[in-house]
Legacy VTK file of the C-alpha trace (Angstrom):
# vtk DataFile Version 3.0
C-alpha trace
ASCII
DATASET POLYDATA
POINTS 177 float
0.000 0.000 0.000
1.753 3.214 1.067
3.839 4.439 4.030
1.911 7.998 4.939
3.625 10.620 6.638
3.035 10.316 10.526
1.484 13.735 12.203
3.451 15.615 14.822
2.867 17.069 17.852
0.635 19.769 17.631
-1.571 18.268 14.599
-5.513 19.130 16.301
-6.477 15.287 15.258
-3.267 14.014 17.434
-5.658 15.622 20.684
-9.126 14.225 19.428
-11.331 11.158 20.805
-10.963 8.599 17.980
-14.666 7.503 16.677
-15.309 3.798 17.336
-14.684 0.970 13.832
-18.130 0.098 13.076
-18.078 -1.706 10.192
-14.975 -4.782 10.047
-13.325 -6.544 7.358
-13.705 -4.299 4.452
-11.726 -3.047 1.889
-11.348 0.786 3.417
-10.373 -1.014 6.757
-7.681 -3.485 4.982
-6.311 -0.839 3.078
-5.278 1.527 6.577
-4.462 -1.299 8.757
-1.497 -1.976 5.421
-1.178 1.984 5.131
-0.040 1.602 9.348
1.992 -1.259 8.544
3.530 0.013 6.054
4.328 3.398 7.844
5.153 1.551 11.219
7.558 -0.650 9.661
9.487 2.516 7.281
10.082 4.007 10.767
11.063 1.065 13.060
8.249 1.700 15.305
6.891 -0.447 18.495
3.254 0.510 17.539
0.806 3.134 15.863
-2.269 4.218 16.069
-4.592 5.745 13.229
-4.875 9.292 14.350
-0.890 9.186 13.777
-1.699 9.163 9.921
-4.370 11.398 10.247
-6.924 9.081 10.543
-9.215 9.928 13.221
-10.753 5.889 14.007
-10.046 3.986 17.178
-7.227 1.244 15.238
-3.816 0.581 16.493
-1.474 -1.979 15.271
2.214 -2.761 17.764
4.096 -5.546 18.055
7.906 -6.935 17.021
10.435 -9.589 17.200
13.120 -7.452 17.562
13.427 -2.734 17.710
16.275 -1.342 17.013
14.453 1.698 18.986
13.754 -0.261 22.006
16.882 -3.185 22.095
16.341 -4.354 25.224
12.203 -4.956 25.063
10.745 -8.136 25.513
9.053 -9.640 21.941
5.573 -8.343 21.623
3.826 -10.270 18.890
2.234 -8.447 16.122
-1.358 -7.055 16.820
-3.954 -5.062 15.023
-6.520 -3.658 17.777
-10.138 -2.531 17.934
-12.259 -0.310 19.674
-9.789 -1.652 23.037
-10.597 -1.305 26.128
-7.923 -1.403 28.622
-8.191 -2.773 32.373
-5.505 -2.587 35.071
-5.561 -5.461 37.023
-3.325 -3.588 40.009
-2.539 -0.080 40.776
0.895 -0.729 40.649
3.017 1.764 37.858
6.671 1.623 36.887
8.460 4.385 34.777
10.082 3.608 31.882
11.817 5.879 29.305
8.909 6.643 26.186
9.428 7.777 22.595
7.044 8.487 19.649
6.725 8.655 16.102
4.450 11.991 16.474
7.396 13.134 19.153
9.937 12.929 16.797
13.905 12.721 18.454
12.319 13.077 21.969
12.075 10.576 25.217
10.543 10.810 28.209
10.051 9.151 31.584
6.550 7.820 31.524
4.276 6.253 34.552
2.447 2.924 32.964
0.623 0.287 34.720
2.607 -3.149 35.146
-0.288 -5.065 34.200
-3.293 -5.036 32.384
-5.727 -6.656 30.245
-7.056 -5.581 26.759
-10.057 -6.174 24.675
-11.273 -5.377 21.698
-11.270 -6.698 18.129
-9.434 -7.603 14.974
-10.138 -6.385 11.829
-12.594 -9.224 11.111
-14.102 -8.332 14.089
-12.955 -11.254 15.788
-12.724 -10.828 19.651
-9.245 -10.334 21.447
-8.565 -10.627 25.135
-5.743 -10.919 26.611
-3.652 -10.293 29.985
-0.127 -9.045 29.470
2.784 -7.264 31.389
6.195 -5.601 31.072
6.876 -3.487 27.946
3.976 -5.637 25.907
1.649 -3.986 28.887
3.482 -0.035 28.044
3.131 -0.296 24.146
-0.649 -1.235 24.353
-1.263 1.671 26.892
0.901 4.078 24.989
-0.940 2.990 21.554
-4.254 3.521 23.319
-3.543 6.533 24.616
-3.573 8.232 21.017
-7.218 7.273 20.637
-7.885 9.576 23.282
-5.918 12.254 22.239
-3.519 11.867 24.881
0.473 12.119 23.869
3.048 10.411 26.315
4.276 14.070 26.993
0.946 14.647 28.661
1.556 11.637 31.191
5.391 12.985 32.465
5.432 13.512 36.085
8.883 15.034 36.004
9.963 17.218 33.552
13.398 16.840 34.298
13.081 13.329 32.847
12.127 14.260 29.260
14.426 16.126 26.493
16.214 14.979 23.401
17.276 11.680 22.847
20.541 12.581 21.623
21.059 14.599 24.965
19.951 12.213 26.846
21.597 9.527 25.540
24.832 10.731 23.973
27.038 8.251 22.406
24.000 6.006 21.862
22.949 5.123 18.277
19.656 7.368 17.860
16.935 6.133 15.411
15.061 9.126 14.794
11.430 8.710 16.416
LINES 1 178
177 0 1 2 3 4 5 6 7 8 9 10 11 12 13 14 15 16 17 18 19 20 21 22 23 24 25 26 27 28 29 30 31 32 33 34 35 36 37 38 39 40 41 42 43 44 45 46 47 48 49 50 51 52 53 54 55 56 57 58 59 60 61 62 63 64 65 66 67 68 69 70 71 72 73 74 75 76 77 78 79 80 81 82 83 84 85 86 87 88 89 90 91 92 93 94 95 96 97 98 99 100 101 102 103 104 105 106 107 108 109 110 111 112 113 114 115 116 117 118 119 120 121 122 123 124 125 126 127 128 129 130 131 132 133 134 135 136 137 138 139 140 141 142 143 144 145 146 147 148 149 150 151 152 153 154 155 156 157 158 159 160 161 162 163 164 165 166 167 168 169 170 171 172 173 174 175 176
């Protein structure tokens, strides 16, 4: 399909409420989910939601073997999400450095939930459920997150914990976000 240019920052659609999918498996659905693929995949990215390409629907896609932007993560296997809803199953929260594609050469320290469960749907419209932790637990609540118009900025309890990659990590091989 086509790798779109990802919005930045500042974009109005970035801070909107994504409308629910309700129509699954067509064409116009197939066609985005290999647009976000496609884009996802140019840029070496954990994850992406469609308000990233300007698409203002509540689809995210995340998942990899191996990212060169996130080396020491745990395998989180490829996923195209629905409509999620996301449940903490304990109040407990760990920090843990954050970058995004709409964010672009920036990380900060974010606050996620340790573990959690997600639902939602596939494409097809085939249910997903699932229980996860760790860095599969961050990508789904950071991917999520952009269907409610909230950027991992807007999370940061301490400012002093968020800057430039390249300052923050000098000598570090940066893969532009």
């Amino acid at each position: 399909m086509a790798i779109k240019p990802v919005l930045k920052m500042g974009e109005p659609v970035l801070l909107q409420v994504a409308k629910p999918v309700e129509r699954f498996d067509t064409l116009e659905l197939h066609s985005l989910i290999k647009d976000m693929q496609d884009t996802m995949a140019s840029l070496h990215g954990a994850g992406l939601a469609a308000p990233q390409i300007g698409v203002s629907v509540q689809v995210v896609i995340f998942g990899f073997d191996k990212n060169q932007r996130y080396p020491d993560a745990d395998e989180v296997p490829f996923t195209v999400l629905l409509n999620p809803r996301l449940t903490p199953l304990s109040e407990e929260q760990e920090e843990g450095w954050e970058g995004c594609l709409s964010v672009p050469g920036m990380r900060g320290m974010v606050p996620r939930y340790t573990q959690l469960r997600y639902q939602g749907v596939d494409q097809y419209g085939t249910p997903i459920d699932r229980t996860v932790s760790g860095f599969h637990a961050r990508v789904v609540q950071h991917e999520c997150d952009h269907l409610q118009g909230i950027l991992y900025p807007m999370r940061i309890r301490n400012f002093r914990q968020f800057g430039f990659t390249d300052v923050l990590f000098p000598g570090q091989v940066v893969i532009d976000d």
